[in-house]
Backbone as numpy.savetxt, mean C-alpha at the origin, in Angstrom:
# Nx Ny Nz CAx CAy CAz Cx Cy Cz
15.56 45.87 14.50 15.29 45.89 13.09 15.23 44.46 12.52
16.72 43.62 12.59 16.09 41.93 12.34 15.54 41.38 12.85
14.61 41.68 14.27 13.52 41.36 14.67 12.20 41.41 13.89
11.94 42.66 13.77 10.77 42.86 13.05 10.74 42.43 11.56
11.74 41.80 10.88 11.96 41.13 9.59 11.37 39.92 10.31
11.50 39.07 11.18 11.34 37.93 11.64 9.74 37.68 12.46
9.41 38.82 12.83 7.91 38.81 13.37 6.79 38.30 12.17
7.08 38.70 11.08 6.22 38.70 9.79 5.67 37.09 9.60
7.03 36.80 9.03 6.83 35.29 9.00 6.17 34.48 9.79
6.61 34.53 11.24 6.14 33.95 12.00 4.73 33.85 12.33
4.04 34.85 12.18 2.90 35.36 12.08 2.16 34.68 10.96
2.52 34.91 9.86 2.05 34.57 8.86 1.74 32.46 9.24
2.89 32.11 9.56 2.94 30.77 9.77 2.48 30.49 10.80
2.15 31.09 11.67 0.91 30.83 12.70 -0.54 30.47 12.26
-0.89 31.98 12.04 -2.14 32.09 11.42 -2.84 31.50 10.03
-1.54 30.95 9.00 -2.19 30.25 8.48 -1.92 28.62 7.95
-0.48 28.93 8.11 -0.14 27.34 7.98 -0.21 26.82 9.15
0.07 26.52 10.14 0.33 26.16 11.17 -1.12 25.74 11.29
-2.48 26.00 11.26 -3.86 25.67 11.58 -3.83 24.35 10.40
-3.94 24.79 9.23 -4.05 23.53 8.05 -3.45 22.66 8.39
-2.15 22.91 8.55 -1.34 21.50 8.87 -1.81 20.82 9.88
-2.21 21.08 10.78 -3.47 20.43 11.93 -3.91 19.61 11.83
-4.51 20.58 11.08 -6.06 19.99 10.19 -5.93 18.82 9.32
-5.29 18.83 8.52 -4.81 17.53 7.45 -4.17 16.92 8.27
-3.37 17.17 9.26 -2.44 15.97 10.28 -3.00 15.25 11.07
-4.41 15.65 11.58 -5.44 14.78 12.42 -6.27 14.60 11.42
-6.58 15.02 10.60 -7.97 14.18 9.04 -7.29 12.74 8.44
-6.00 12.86 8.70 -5.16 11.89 7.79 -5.06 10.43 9.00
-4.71 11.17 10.04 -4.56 10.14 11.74 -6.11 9.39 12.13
-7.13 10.11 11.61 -8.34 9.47 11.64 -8.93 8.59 10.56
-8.50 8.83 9.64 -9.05 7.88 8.25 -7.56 6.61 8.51
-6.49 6.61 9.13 -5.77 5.82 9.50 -6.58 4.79 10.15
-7.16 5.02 11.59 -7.42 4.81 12.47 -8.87 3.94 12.57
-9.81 4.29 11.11 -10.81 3.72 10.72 -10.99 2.75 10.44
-9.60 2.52 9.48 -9.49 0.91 8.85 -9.99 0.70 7.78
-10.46 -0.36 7.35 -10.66 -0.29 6.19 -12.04 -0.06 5.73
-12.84 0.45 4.80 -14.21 0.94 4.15 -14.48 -0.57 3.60
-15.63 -0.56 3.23 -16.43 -1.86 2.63 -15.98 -2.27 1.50
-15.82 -1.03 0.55 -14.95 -1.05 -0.52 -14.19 -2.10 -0.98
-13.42 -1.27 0.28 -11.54 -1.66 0.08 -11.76 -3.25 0.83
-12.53 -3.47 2.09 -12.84 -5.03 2.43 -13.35 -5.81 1.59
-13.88 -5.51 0.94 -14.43 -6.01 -0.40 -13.64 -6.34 -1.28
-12.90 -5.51 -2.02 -11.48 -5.58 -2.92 -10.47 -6.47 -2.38
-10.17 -6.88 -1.01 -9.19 -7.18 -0.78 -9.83 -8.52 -0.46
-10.87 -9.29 -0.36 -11.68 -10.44 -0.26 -11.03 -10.92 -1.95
-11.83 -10.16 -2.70 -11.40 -10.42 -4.25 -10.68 -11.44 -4.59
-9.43 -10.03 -3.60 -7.95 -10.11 -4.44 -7.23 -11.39 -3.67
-7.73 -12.25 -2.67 -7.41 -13.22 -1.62 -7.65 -14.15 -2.65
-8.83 -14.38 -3.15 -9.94 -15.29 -3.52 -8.97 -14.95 -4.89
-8.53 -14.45 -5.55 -7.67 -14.86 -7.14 -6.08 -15.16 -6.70
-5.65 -14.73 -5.46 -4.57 -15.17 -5.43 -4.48 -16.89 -5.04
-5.35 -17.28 -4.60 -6.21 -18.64 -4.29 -6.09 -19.51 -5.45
-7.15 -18.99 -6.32 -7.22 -19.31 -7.82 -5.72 -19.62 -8.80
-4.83 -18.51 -8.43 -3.71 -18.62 -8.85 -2.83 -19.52 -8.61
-2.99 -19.71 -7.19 -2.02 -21.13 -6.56 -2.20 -22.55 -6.96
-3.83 -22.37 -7.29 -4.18 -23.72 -7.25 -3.94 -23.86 -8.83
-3.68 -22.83 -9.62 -3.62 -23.18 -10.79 -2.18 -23.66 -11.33
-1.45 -22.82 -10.49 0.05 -22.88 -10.31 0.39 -24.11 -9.73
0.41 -24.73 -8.82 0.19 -26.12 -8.49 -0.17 -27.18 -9.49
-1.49 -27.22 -10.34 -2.06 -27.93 -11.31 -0.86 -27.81 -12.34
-0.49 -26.24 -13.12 0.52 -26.45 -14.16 1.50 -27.43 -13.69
2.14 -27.44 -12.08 3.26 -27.77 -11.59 3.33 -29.01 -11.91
2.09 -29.85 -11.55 1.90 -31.58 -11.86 1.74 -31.73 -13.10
0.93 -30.81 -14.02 1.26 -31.38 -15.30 2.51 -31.01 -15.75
3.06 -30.11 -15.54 5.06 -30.60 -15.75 5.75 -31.55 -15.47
5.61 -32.12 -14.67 6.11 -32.93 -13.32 5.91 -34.26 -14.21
4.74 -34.46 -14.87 4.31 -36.06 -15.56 4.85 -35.91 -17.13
5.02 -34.55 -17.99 5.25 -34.40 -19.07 6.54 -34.27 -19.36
7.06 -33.68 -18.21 8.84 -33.04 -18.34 9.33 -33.23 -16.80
9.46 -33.92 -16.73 10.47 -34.29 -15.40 11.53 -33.10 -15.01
11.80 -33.11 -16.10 13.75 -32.32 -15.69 13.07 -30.77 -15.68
12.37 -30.34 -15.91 11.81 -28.94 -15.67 12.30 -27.81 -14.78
12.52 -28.66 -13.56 12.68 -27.58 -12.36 14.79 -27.80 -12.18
14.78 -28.75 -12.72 16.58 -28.68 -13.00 16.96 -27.32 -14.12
16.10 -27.50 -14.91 16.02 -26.35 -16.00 16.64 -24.68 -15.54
16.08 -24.40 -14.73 15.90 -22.70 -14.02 17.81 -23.11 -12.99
17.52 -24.09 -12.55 18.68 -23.74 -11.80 20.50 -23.46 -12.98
19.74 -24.30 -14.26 21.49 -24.48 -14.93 21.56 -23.42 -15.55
20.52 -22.46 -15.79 20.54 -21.40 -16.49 21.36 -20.28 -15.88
């Protein structure tokens, strides 16, 4: 009798979960496996090329601190 309570399920989770989950578990292992789309190589060229931009700008602020305010970087540490 608590056998056949237990056949149901199992069944059920065979036939239909058990296939999907598969299915999405190797669809997901292959778009892994692809790498990246033109897109996203594209986007991430971008995003290189402004973090670039950023340094060098960050650098530039750095020297004009450096000639205007000396004590600047003593500043952050006494705080």
């Amino acid at each position: 009798m608590d056998m056949d309570l237990l056949i149901a399920p199992i069944i059920i989770f065979l036939v239909i979960v058990a296939p999907i989950w598969l299915v999405l578990h190797y669809r997901s292992k292959r778009q892994v496996s692809q790498g990246l789309t033109e897109a996203e190589f594209t986007q991430l060229n971008d995003l290189i090329a402004q973090a670039d931009k950023m340094g060098q700008r960050i650098e530039t602020l750095e020297a004009i601190l450096d000639t205007e305010a000396p004590e600047w970087r003593g500043k952050d540490e006494q705080s």
